[in-house]
C-alpha positions in Angstrom: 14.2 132.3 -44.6 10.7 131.4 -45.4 10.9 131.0 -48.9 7.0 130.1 -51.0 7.4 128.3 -54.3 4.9 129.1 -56.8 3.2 126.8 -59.8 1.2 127.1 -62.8 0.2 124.1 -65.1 2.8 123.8 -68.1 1.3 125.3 -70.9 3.1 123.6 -73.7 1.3 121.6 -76.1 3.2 118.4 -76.8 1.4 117.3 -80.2 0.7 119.0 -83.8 -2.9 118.8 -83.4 -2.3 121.0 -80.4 -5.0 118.8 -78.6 -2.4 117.5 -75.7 -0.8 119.8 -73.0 2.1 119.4 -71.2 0.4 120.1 -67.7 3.3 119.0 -65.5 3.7 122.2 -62.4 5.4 125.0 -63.8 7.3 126.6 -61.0 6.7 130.6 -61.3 11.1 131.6 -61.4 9.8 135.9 -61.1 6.6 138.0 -61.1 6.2 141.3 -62.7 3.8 143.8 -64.6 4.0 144.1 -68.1 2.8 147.5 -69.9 0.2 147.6 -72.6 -1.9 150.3 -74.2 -4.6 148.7 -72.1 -2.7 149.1 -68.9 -0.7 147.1 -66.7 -0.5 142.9 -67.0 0.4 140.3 -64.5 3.4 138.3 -65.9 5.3 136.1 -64.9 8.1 133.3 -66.0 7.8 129.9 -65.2 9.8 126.6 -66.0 8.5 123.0 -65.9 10.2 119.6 -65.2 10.6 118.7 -68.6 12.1 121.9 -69.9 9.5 124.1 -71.3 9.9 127.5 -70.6 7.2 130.7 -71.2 6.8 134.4 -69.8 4.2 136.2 -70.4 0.8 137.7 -69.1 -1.0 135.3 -66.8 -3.8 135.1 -69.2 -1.5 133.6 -71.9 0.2 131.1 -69.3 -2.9 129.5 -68.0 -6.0 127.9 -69.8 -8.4 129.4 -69.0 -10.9 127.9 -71.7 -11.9 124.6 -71.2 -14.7 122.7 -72.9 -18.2 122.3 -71.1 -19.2 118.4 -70.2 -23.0 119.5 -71.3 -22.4 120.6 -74.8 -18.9 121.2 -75.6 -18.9 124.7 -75.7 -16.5 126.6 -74.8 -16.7 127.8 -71.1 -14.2 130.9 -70.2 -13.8 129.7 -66.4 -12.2 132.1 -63.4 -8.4 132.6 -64.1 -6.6 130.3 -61.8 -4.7 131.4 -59.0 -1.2 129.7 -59.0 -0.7 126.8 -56.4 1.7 127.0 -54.0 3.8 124.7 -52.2 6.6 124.5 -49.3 10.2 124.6 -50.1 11.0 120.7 -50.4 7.6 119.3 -51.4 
């Protein structure tokens, strides 16, 4: 069985200042749609090394703002597609 693992960035912030992610590879454990009155949402729920665990819309689980090195403004950037990686990597 060809089996393709899935990962997203850990999400969790790991200070008060909420300044410092996680950012260790989030394996994605299922994918689904989630309704809303806007229609439906890519969601999924994904785990990290250290324990943190989220599900949610895709939008929510990734960052997708990020500061610009010209001015520091913020820059809303494509949403990123999930890596992916062989079973045993």
């Amino acid at each position: 069985m060809n089996r393709q693992i899935m990962f997203l960035d850990c999400p969790a912030y790991l200070d008060r200042d909420r300044t410092k992610r996680c950012g260790l590879p989030a394996e994605v454990r299922r994918w689904f749609i989630m309704n809303s009155t806007d229609g439906p949402l890519e969601s999924a729920m994904i785990r990290c090394p250290a324990g943190h665990s989220f599900s949610g819309p895709l939008e929510f689980l990734t960052c997708g703002e990020r500061e610009s090195a010209a001015g520091g403004e913020q820059v809303s950037g494509e949403r990123p597609r999930p890596r992916s990686g062989g079973r045993g990597r």
